[in-house]
Structure formats: structure tokens, C-alpha cells
C-alpha positions as CSV (number, residue, x, y, z in Angstrom):
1,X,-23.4,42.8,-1.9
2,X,-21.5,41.6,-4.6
3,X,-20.4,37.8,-5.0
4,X,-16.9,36.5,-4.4
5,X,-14.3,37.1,-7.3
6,X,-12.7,33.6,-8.8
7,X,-10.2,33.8,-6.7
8,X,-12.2,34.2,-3.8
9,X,-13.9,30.7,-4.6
10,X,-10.8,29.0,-5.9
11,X,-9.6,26.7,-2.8
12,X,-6.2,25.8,-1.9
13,X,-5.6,22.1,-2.4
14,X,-3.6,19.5,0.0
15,X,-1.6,17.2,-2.5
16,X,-0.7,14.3,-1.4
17,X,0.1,10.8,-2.8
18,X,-2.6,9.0,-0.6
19,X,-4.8,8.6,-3.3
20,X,-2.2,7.0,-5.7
21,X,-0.5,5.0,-2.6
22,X,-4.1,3.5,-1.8
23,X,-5.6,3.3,-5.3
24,X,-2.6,2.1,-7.3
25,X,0.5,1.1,-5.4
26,X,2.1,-0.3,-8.2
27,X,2.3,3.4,-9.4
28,X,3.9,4.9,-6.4
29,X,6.5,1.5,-5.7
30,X,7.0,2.7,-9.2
31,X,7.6,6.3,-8.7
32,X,9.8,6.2,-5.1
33,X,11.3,3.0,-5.9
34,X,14.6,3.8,-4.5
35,X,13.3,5.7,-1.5
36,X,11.6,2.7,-0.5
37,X,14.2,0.5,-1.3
38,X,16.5,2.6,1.1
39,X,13.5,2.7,3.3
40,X,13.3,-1.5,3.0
41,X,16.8,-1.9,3.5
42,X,17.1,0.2,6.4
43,X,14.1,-1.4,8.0
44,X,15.4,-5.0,7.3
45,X,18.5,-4.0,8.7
46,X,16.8,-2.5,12.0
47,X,14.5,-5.5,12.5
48,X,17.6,-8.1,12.4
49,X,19.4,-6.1,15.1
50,X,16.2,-5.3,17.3
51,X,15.8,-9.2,17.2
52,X,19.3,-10.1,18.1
53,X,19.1,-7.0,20.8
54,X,16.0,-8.3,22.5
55,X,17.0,-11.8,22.6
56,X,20.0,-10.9,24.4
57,X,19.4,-7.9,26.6
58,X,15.5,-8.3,27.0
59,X,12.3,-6.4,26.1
60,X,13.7,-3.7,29.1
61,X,16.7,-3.0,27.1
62,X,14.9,-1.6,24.6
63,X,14.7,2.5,24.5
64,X,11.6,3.2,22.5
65,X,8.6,2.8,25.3
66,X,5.5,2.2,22.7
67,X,8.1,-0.9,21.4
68,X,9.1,-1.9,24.9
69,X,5.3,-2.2,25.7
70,X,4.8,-4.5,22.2
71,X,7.4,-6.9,22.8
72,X,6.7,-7.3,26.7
73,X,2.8,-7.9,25.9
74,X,3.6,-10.0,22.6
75,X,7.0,-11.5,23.6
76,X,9.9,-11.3,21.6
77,X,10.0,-13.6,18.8
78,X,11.0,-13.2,15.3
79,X,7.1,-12.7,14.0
80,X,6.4,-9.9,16.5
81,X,9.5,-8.2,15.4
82,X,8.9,-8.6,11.8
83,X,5.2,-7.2,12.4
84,X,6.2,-4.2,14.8
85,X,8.9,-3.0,11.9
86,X,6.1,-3.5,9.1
87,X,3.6,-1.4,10.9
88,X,6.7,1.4,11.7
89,X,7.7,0.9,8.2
90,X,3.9,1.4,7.0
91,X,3.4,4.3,9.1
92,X,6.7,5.7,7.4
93,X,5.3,5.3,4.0
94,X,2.1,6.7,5.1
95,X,3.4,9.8,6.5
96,X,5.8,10.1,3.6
97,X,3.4,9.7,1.3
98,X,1.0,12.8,2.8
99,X,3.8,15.4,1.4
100,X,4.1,15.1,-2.5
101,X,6.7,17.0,-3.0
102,X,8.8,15.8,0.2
103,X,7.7,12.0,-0.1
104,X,10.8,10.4,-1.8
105,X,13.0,12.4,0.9
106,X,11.1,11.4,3.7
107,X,11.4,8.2,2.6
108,X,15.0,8.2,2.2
109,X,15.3,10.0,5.7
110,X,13.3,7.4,7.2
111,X,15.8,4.7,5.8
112,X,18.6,6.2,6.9
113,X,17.0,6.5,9.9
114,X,16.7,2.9,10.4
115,X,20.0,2.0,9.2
116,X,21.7,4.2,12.0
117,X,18.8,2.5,14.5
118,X,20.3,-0.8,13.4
119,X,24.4,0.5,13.6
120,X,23.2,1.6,17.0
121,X,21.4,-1.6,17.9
122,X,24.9,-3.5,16.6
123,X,27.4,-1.8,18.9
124,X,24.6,-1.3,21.8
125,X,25.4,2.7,21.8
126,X,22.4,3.6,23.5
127,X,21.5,1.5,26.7
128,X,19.6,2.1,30.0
């Protein structure tokens, strides 16, 4: 039996920018700086509106179920908002940053994403 070729034994390898989001941030803040300033914006933007939303209509106004839960068990005040948007914010990084070549779209997805969250937070567009 005869051994596999080189191409046989070479492996196909994920990239991803894990390793340079965990190792050195300053590298990838570097590289998608205006993805996640988009992304930043966006979030701030969502975060103000979610605040001013709950405190008006309640934790039960709020569409997203895993968020509804958060704020009912936590309450709503402007620390648990600020921490539920970081964590969504991180996980939006962290996704992003598992595609190389898609990261700094994602990321500017994810903003704009946000943004229209927050426009539809403003005018209350979607309500139970």
C-alpha cells in the first residue's frame, strides 16, 4: 500500500481572526476600525432606545424573548441595558471575527443592524 501523496496529507485550514482578536486586540481594533465603529455606534444607538423603550412600555414590550427574560429577571435599569448590549455587541464581534474574509462586513451588517433596531425602537414600529 503506498503512502498518501502531499496533497493527501496537506489539511484545509479554518481562518479566522480569533487568534488575533484574543491575542492582540489592538491589532484587529486596528484592522476593522470602521466596522466596529459602525458596529459601536449602532449599538450605542440601540441601547439608548431599548432604555427609553423599556422604561416606558415595560420589560413585556420588548420583542426579543432571551432580552425580555434579562430585563424581567435583572430589572430594567441603565447598567443591565448597558451590559445586555455589550454582551450582544461581543457576541457580534466574536461571530464576526470567526470569518476572515467576511469579518469587517459582518461587522458593518451588525451595525446597521442595530441602528435600524434603534430607528425601530424610536418610532415603536414593532409592538405586541
Amino acid at each position: 500500500m503506498k503512502a498518501p501523496g502531499p496533497a493527501a496529507r496537506k489539511r484545509w485550514r479554518f481562518r479566522s481572526n480569533l487568534r488575533i482578536l484574543v491575542r492582540r486586540p489592538l491589532v484587529f481594533m486596528r484592522v476593522y476600525k470602521w466596522p466596529l465603529a459602525i458596529l459601536l455606534i449602532g449599538s450605542l444607538l440601540d441601547a439608548v432606545t431599548t432604555y427609553r423603550n423599556l422604561r416606558l412600555s415595560g420589560p413585556e414590550a420588548e420583542v426579543h424573548p432571551a432580552w425580555r427574560i434579562f430585563t424581567q429577571i435583572f430589572g430594567v435599569t441603565p447598567v443591565t441595558v448597558a451590559i445586555g448590549k455589550a454582551l450582544q455587541a461581543g457576541c457580534a464581534v466574536f461571530v464576526g471575527s470567526l470569518w476572515r474574509r467576511w469579518c469587517g462586513v459582518l461587522l458593518t451588517l451588525a451595525g446597521i443592524l442595530y441602528t435600524l433596531g434603534a430607528i425601530s425602537n424610536y418610532f415603536h414600529i414593532l409592538r405586541w
